[in-house]
Each structure stands twice: as C-alpha cells, then as structure tokens.
One Martini backbone bead per residue (centre of mass of N, CA, C, O) as a GRO file, in nm:
protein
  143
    1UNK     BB    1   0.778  -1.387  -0.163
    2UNK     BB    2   0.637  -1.173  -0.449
    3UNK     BB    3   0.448  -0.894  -0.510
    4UNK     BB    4   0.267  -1.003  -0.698
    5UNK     BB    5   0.121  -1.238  -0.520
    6UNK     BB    6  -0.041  -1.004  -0.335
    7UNK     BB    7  -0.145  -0.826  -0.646
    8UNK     BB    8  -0.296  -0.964  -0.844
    9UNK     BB    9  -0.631  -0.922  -0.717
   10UNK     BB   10  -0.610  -0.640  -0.714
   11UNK     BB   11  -0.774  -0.282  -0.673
   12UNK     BB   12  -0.657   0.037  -0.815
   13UNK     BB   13  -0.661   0.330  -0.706
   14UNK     BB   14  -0.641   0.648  -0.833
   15UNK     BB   15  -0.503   0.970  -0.891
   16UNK     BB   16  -0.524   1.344  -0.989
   17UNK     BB   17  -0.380   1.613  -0.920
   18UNK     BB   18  -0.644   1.804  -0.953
   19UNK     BB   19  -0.760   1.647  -0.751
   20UNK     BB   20  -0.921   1.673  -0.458
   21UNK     BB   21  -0.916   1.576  -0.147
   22UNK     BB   22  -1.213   1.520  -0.072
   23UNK     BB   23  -1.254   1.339  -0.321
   24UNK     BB   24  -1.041   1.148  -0.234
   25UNK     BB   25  -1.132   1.078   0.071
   26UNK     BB   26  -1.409   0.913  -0.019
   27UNK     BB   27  -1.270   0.698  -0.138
   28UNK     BB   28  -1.113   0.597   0.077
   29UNK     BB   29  -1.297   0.535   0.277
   30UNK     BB   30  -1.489   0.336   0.083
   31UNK     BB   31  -1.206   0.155   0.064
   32UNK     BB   32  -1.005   0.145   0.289
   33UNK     BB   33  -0.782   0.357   0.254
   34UNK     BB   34  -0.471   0.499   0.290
   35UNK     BB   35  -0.376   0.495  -0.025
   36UNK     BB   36  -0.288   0.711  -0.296
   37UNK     BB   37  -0.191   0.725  -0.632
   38UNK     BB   38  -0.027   0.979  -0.848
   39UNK     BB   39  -0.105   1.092  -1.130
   40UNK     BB   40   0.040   1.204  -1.477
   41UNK     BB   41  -0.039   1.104  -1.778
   42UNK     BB   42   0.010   0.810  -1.635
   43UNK     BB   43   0.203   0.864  -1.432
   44UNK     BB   44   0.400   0.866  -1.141
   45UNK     BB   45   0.375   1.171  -0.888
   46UNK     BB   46   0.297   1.037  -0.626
   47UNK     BB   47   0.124   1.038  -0.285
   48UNK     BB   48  -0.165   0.988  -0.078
   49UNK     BB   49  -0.201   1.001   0.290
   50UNK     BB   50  -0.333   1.016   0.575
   51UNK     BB   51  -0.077   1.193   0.671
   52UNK     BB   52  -0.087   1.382   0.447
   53UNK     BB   53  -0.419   1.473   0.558
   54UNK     BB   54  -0.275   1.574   0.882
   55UNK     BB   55  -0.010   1.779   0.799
   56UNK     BB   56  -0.109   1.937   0.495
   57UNK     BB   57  -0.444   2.003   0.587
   58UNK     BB   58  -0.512   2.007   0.861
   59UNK     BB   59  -0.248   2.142   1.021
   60UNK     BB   60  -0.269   2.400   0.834
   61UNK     BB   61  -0.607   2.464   0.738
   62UNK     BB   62  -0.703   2.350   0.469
   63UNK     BB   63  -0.948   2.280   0.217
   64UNK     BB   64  -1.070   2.006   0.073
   65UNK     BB   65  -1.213   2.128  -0.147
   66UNK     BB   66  -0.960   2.325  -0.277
   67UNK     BB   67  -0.730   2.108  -0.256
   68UNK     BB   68  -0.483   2.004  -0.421
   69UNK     BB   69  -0.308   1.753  -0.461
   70UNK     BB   70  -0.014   1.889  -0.544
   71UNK     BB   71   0.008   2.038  -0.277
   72UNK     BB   72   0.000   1.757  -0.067
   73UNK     BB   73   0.205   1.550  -0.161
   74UNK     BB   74   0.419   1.294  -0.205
   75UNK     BB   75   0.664   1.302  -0.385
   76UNK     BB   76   0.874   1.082  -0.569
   77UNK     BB   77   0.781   0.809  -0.503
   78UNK     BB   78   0.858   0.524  -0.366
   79UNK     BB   79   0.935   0.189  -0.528
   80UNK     BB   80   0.874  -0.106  -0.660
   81UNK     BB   81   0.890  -0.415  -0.783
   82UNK     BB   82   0.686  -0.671  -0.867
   83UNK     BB   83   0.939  -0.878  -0.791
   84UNK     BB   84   0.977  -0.796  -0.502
   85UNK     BB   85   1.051  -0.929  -0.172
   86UNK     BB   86   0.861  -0.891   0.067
   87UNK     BB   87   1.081  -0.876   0.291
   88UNK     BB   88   1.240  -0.607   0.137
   89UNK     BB   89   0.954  -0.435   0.150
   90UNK     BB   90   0.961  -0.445   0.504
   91UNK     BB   91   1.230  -0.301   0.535
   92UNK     BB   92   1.184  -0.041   0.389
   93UNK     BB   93   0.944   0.085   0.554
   94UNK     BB   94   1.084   0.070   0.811
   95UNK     BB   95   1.328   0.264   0.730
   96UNK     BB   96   1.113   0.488   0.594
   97UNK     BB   97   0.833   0.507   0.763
   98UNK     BB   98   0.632   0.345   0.605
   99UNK     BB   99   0.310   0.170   0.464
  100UNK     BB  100   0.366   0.258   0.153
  101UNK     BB  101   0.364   0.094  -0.200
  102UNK     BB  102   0.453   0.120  -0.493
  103UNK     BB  103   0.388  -0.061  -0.810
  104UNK     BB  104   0.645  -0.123  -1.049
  105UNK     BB  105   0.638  -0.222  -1.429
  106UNK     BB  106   0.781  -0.028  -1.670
  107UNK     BB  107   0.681   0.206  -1.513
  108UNK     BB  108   0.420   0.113  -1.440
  109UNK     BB  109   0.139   0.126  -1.232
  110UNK     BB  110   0.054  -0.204  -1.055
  111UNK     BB  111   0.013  -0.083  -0.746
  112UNK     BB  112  -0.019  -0.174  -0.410
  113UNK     BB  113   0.139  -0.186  -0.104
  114UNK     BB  114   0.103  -0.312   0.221
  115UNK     BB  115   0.191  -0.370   0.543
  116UNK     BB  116  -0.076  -0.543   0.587
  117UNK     BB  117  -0.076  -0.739   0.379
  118UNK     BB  118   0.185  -0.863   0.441
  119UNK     BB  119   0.124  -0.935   0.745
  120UNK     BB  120  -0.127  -1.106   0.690
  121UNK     BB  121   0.027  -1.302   0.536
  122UNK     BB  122   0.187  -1.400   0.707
  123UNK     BB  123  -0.044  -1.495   0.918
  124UNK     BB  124  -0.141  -1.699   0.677
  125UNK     BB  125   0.171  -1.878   0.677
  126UNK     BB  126   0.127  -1.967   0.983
  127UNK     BB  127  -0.099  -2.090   1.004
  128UNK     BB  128  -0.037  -2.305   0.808
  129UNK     BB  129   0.182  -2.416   1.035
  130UNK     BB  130   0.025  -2.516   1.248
  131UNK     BB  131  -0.164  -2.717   1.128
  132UNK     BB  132   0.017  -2.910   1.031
  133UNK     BB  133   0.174  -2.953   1.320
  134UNK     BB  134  -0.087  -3.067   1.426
  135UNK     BB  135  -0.127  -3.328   1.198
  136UNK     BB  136   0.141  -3.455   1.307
  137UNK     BB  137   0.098  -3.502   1.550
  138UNK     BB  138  -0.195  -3.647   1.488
  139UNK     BB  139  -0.053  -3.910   1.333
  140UNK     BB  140   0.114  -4.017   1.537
  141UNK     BB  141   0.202  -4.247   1.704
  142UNK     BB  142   0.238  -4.419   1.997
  143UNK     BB  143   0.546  -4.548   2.147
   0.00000   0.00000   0.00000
C-alpha cells in the first residue's frame, strides 16, 4: 500500500512560523493532532510536535503566549513522497525515531502520516484476513 491511499480524505491542519505555541497546541488538541506541519510563504520549513513541546518549551521555561513556532519547531523536517510504500514509511520512522512524516508532492506539502495511521491500516488489513480464513474454514465441508 502506498502513503497517498491511506492520506487520500484526511484533512491537514498547518501552522505558519510566526504562530504562537498557544494557539498551534489549542488547536493541535481539538483535532488530537500530534504533529503539525510548519510553513512559511506556503513553503514546509518545519514539524512542531508533542515532543517539541516538552523539550523545548516547557523544559526550557518558555511561555507558550509568547514563543513563536520558529523558535522551537524541528527545522527542514524529513519528508516522504506520496507514493511511497507503506512499509518503507514505517522503517524510516522506526530508524530516525519519530512517529509524523510530512508527505509532499511536486515539492508542495500534501498530508501527514502518522505512525498510528500506519499501525491502524495494518491491523485492519489483518482483521479483514482473519475474517475471510474465518469464512473460508466455515464454508469447507467436513471429510
């Protein structure tokens, strides 16, 4: 499977730099976002996640009033291709150890995925073969 079928009807949420922390996490909570793309002139320059706002906003003392994204988001984050494989996303995330991949096309930011996305996607293409080797085991005659 590949990353474009599992973004096709998701509905991304972005930030630009000079939001505040506040207002990205209010938002970031109502939509239970984990990650937010970061743009500036429509441009990805950046991810603003969960982590980055324990480590470099509350851990450091800042006040989320006042401290713009620019200053505490992950710069020229890793990005995927809609088209790349599933599985090739899941290995990527595993080794840089990160759980949001922005997805871009022709340069233009087209989605995220997530980690649970993937997971999710998995264990309902497992569910639906347990389901039919269910079907297939009912429907054998007995010998």
């Amino acid at each position: 499977m590949r990353i474009c079928d599992l973004i096709k009807s998701q509905e991304t949420y972005d930030a630009k730099m000079d939001q505040t922390v506040l207002e990205t996490v209010r938002v970031m909570v109502e939509g239970n976002i984990g990650a937010v793309p970061v743009l500036h002139n429509g441009k990805l320059v950046g991810i603003f996640s969960e982590r980055d706002l324990m480590k470099r906003v509350l851990a450091e003392g800042r006040d989320p009033r006042s401290t713009c994204l620019a200053e505490v988001m992950t710069d020229d984050p890793l990005t995927v291709n809609m088209y790349e494989e599933v599985e090739n996303c899941m290995a990527l995330m595993r080794r840089h150890g990160f759980r949001h991949l922005p997805v871009c096309h022709e340069g233009q930011l087209v989605g995220m995925i997530s980690l649970r996305d993937i997971l999710l996607q998995d264990l309902s293409e497992k569910n639906d073969e347990v389901g039919m080797m269910r079907a297939y085991i009912h429907s054998v005659p007995d010998a």
